[in-house]
C-alpha positions in Angstrom: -5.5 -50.8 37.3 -5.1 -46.9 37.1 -8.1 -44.7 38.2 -7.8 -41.0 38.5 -10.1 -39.4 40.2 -10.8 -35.3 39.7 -12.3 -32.9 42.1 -12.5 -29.3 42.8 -14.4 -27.5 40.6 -17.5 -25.6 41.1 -19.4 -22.2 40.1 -17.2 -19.5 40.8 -17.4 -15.3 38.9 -14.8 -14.1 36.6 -11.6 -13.2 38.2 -11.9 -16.3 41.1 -10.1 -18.6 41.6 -10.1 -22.7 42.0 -7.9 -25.7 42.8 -8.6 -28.7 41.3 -6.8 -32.1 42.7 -6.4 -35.2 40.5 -6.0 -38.5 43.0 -4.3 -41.1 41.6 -4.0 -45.1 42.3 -1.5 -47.2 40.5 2.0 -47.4 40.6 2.5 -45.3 37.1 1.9 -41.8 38.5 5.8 -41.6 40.0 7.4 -42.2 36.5 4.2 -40.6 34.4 3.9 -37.1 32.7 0.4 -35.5 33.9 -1.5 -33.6 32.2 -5.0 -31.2 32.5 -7.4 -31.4 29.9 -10.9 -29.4 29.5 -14.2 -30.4 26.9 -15.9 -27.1 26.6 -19.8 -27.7 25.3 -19.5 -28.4 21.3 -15.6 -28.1 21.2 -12.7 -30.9 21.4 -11.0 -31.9 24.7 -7.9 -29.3 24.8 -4.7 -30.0 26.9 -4.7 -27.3 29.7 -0.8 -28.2 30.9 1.4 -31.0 31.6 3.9 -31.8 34.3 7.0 -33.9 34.2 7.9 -36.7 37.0 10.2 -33.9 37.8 8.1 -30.9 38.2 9.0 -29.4 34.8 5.5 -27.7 33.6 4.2 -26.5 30.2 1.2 -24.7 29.3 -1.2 -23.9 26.8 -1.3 -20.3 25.8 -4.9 -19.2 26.6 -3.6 -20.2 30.7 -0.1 -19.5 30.7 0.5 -17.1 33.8 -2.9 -17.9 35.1 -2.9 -21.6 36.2 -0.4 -23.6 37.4 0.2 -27.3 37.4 2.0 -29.0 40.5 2.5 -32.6 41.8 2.6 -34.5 44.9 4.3 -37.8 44.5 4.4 -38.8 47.7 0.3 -38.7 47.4 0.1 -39.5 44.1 -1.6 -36.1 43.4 -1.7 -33.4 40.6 -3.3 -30.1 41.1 -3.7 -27.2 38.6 -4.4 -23.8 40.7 -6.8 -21.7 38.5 -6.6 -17.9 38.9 -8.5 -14.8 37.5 -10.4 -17.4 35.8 -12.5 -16.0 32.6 -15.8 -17.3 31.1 -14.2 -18.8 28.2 -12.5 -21.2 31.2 -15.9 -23.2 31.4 -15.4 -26.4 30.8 -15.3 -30.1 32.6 -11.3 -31.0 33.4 -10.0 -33.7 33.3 -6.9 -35.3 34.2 -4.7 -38.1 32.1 -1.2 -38.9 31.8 0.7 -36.9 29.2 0.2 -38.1 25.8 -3.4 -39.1 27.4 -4.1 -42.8 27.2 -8.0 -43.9 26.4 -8.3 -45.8 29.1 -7.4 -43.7 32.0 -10.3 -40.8 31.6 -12.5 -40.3 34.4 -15.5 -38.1 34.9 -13.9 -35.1 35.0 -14.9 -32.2 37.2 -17.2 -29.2 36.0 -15.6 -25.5 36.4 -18.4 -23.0 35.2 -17.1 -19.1 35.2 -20.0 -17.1 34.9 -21.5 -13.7 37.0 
């Protein structure tokens, strides 16, 4: 059974930065596209990035050349390196494969940008 685990986040003032880690058990995470997601309060779960098995990364537009997605595959780890992070960047992250499957979200991890 697959359980990913998230950790990382924390209170932190616009322009900081964070690193979130995604630990993974199961044998799909070699072969698997990974993804970030974020819930902000009262809006849909967004996808954040996603990484191929290879390292190839994409991102959505209101990150892109602020975070950055990586993998370990020899730990079965995903990261997504959060810099000059805004307010609008509050939100609980989450990671799933890439398309997300229902069954593999955990509890996420709270990142709350605020002075």
């Amino acid at each position: 059974q697959v359980q990913l685990v998230e950790s990382g986040g924390g209170l932190v003032q616009p322009g900081g930065s964070l690193r979130l880690s995604c630990a993974t058990s199961g044998s799909i995470f070699k072969i698997a596209r990974m993804g970030w997601y974020r819930q902000a309060p009262g809006k849909q779960r967004e996808l954040v990035a996603h990484i191929t098995s290879g390292g190839v990364a994409n991102y959505n537009d209101a990150v892109k050349g602020r975070f950055t997605i990586s993998r370990d595959n020899a730990k079965n780890t995903v990261y997504l390196q959060m810099n000059s992070l805004k307010p609008e960047d509050t939100a609980v992250y989450y990671c799933n494969t890439f398309p997300q499957r229902p069954a593999f979200w955990g509890q996420g991890t709270q990142v709350t940008v605020s002075s």
